[in-house]
C-alpha positions as CSV (number, residue, x, y, z in Angstrom):
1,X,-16.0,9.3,9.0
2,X,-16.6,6.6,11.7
3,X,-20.6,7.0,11.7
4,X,-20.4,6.3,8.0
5,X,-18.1,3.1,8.0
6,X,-20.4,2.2,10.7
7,X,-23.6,2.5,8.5
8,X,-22.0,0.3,5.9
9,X,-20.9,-2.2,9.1
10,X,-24.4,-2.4,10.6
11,X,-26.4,-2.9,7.1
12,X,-24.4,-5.2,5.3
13,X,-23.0,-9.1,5.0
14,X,-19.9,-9.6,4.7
15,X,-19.2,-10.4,0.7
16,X,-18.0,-13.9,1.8
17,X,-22.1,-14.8,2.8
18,X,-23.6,-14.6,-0.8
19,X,-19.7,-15.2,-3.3
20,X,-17.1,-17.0,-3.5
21,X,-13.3,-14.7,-3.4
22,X,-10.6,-16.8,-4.6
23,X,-6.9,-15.9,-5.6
24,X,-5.9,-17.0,-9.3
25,X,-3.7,-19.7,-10.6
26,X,-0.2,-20.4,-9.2
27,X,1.8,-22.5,-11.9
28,X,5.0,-22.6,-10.3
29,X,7.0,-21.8,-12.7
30,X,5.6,-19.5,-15.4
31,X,8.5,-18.6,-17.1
32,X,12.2,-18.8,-17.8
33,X,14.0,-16.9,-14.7
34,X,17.9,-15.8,-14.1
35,X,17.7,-18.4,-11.0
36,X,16.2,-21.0,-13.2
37,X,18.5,-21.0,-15.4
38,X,21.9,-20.6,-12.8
39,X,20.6,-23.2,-10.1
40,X,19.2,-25.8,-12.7
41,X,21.8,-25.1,-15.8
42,X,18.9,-24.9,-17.9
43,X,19.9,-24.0,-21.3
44,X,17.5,-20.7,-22.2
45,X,16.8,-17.2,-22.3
46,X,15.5,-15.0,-19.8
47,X,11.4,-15.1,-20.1
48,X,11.0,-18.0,-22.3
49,X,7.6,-20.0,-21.5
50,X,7.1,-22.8,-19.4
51,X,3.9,-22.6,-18.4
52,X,2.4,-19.4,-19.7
53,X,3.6,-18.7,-23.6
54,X,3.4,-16.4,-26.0
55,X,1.5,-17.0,-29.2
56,X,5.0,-17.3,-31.2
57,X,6.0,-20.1,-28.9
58,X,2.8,-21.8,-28.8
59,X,3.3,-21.8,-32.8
60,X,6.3,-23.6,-32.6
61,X,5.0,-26.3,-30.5
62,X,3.0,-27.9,-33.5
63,X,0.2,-28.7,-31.3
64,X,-3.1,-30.7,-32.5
65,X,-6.6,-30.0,-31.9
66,X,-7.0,-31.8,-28.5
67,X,-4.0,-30.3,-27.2
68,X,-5.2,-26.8,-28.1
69,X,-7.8,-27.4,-25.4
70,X,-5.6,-27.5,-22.9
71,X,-4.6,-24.0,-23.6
72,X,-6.4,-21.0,-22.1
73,X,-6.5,-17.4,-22.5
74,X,-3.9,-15.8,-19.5
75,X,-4.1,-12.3,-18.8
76,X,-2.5,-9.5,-16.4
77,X,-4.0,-7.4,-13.4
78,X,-3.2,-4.7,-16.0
79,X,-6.0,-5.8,-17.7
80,X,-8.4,-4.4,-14.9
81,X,-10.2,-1.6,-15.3
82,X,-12.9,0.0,-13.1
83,X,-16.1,-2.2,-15.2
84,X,-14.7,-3.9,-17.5
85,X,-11.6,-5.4,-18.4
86,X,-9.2,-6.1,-21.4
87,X,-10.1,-9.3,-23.3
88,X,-7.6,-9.9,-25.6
89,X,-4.0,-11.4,-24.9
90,X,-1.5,-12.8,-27.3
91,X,-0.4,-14.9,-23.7
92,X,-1.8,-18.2,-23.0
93,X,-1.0,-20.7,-20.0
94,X,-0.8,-25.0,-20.6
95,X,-4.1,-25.7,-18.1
96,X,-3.0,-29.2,-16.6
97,X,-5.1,-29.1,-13.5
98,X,-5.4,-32.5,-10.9
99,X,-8.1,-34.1,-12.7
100,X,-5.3,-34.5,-16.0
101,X,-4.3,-38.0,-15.8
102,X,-1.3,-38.1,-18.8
103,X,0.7,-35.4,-20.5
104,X,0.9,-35.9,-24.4
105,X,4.0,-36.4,-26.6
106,X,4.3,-32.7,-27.7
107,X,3.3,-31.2,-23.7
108,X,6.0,-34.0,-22.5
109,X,8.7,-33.5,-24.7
110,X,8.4,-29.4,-24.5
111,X,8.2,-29.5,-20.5
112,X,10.4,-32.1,-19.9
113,X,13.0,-29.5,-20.8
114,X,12.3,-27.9,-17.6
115,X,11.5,-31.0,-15.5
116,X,14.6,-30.2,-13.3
117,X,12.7,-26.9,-11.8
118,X,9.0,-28.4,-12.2
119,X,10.1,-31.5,-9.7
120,X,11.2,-28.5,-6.9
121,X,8.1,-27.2,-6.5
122,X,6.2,-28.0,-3.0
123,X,3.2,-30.1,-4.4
124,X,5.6,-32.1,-6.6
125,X,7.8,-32.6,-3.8
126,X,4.9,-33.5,-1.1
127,X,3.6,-35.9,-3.4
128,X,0.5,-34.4,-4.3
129,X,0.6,-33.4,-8.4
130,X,2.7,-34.5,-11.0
131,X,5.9,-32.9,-12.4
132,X,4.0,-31.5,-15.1
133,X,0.2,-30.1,-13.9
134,X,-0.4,-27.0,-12.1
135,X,0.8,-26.2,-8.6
136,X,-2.5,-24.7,-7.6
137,X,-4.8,-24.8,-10.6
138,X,-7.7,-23.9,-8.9
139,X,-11.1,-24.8,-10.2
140,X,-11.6,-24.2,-14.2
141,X,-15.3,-22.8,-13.3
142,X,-13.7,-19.9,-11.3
143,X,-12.2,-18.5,-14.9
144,X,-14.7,-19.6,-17.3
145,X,-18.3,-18.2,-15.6
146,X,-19.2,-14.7,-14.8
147,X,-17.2,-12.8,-12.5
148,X,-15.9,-9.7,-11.1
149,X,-11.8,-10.0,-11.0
150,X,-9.9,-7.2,-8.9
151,X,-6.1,-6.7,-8.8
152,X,-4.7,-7.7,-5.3
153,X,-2.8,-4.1,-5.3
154,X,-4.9,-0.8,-6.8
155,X,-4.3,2.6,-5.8
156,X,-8.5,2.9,-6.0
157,X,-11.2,0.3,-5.7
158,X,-10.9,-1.7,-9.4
159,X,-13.2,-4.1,-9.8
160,X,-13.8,-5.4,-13.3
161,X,-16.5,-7.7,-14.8
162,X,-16.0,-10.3,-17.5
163,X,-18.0,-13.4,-18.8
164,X,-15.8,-14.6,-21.0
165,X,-13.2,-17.6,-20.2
166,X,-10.6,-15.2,-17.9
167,X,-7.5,-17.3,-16.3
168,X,-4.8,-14.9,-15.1
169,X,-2.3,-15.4,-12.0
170,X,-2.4,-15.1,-8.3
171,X,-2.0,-11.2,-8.5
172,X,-5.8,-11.3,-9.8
173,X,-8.7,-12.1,-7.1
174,X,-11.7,-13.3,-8.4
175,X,-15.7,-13.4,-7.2
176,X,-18.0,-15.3,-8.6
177,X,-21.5,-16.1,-7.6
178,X,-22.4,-18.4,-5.0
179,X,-26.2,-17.5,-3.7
180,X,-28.8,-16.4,-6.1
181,X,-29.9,-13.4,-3.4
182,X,-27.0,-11.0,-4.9
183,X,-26.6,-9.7,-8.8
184,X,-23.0,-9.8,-9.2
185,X,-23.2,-6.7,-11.1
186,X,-25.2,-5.2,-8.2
187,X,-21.8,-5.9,-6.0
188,X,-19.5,-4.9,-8.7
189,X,-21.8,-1.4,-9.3
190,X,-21.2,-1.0,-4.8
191,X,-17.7,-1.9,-4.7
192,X,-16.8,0.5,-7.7
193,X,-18.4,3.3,-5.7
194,X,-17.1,6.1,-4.2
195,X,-18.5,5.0,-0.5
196,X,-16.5,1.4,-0.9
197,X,-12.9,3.0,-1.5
198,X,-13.7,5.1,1.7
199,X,-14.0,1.6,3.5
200,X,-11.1,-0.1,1.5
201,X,-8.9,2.6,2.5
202,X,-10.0,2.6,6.2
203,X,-11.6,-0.6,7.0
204,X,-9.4,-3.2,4.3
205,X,-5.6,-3.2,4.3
206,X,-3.1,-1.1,2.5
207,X,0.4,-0.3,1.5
208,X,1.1,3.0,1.6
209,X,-1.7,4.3,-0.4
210,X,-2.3,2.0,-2.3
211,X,-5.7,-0.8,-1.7
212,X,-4.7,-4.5,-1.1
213,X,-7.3,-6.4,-2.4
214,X,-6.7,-9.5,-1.1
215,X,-8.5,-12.4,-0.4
216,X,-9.4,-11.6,3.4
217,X,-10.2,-7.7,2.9
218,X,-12.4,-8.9,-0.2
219,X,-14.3,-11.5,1.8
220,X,-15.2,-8.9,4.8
221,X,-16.5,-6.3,2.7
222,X,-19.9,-5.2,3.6
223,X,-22.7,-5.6,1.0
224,X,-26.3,-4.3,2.0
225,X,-28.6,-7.4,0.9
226,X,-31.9,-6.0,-0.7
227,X,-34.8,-7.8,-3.2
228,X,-33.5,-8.5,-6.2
229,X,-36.1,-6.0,-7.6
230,X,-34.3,-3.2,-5.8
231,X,-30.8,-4.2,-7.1
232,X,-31.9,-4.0,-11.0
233,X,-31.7,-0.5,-10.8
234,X,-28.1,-0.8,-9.9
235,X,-27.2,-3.4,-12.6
236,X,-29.3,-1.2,-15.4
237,X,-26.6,1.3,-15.0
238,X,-23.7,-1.4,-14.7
239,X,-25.1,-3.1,-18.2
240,X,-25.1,0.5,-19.8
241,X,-21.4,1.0,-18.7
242,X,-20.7,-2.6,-19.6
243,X,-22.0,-1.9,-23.3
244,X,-20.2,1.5,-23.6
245,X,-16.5,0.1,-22.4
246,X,-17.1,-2.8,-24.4
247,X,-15.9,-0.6,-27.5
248,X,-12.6,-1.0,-29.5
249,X,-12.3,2.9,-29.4
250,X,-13.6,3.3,-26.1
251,X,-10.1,4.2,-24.3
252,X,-9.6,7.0,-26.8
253,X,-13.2,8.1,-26.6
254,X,-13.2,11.3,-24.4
255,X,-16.7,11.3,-25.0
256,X,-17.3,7.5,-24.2
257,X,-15.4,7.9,-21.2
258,X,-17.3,11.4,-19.9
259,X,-21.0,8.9,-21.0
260,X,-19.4,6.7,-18.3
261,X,-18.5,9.3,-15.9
262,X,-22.2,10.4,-15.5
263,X,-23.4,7.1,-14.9
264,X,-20.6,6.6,-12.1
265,X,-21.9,9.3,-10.7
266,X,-25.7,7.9,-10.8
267,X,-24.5,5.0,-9.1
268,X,-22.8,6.6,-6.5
269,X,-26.1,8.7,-5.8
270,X,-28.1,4.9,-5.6
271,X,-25.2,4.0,-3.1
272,X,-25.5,7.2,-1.2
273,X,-29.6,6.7,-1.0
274,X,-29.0,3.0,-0.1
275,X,-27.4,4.0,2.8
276,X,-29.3,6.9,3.6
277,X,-26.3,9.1,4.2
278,X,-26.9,12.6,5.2
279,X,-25.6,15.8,2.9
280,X,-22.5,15.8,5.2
281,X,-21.9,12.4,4.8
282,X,-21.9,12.1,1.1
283,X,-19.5,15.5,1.0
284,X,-16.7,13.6,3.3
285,X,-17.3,10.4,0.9
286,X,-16.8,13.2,-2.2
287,X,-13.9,14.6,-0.4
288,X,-12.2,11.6,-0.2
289,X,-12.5,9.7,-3.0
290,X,-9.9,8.5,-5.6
């Protein structure tokens, strides 16, 4: 077990050489809480919106065309899968980041309701962002380009690919491109495999069995850099997976999901080569997989 996790050690980078690994948005206040509403006397309900709504409550807002920009798609580490992930969500979050310099008349008068438990959070209070952006926005590009996004708690490695605009909380990591060397779907197709949840498990940090994919373990893993001719192979296989879980019925699909099986299992024999583990090897890595 240690002469493998050594192999991966002694041919890789860490991830953090070639992408960026950054933790999703923190609002501050998504919703309506029990605290909320005992230590502020806000008059509520339990889960109402503040800055993340529902579809029902961005409905009732009356909101015009230039204000609708402002609101993005929000979705759950739920919506992880191993490949792909969920890309529909009836949830979406009010997107007032540092560069917004005014609040409209409908944003105002719907968050000024809750202006008694925006003005406690830390940024507000250090002086840094208004009462009504963001506490830690992050930067739009991180949600809107290519990426792989991973759950910070899994009980195997889950690592899903999207290119579609993707804004989701700071329970979701995300990885996005930051050296033309490495195909991001080359990374996602080694961090899926069967070899990378032996190192997650052994070499990242966990809670009882289960991975935590934070930002640190993330940025450490070890990818093996090779030509970009070299790593097509690799995202071949990931683009057929792509196109198969892209399906409405693909969940429900036993034979969808056995078409993605197989070519799991091809890219765990690419990752097995790439490393040049011996028989014995690759049967510990079997034996141990998720």
């Amino acid at each position: 077990l240690q002469r493998i996790l050594n192999k991966l050690k002694a041919q890789g980078q860490e991830l953090i050489q070639f992408c960026n690994v950054n933790q999703g948005i923190v609002t501050g206040a998504d919703k309506l809480s029990r605290r909320h509403i005992d230590n502020y006397n806000i008059n509520g309900s339990v889960g109402d919106g503040i800055f993340v709504l529902v579809d029902q409550e961005v409905d009732q807002l009356s909101l015009n065309t230039f204000d609708k920009k402002l609101l993005k798609p929000w979705f759950k580490n739920s919506d992880i899968m191993q490949y792909f992930t969920g890309n529909n969500t009836h949830e979406k979050v009010i997107y007032f980041d540092r560069k917004a310099k005014e609040i409209s008349n409908s944003y105002k008068q719907f968050l000024f309701k809750y202006n008694k438990i925006l003005k406690q959070r830390r940024e507000v209070i250090n002086g840094v962002i208004n009462w009504w952006q963001l506490q830690w926005p992050r930067d739009k590009t991180i949600f809107e380009s290519p990426k792989i996004v991973a759950p910070q708690r899994s009980t195997r490695n889950t690592f899903g690919y999207n290119e579609v605009p993707w804004y989701a909380s700071a329970d979701v990591y995300f990885i996005t491109q930051k050296s033309n060397e490495v195909e991001l779907k080359y990374c996602l197709a080694l961090l899926n495999s069967n070899l990378y949840y032996l190192w997650l498990y052994h070499k990242g940090k966990r809670k009882g069995e289960a991975l935590e994919l934070y930002q640190i373990p993330l940025s450490e893993i070890p990818i093996k850099i090779i030509p970009k001719l070299e790593q097509q192979p690799f995202v071949n296989i990931v683009d057929k997976i792509l196109d198969i879980t892209k399906d409405a019925d693909y969940l429900s699909n036993p034979a969808k999901k056995d078409k993605v099986k197989d070519l799991e299992h091809e890219i765990d024999e690419l990752v097995y080569k790439l490393y040049d583990l011996t028989p014995e090897e690759i049967a510990i890595v079997e034996g141990n997989r998720k």
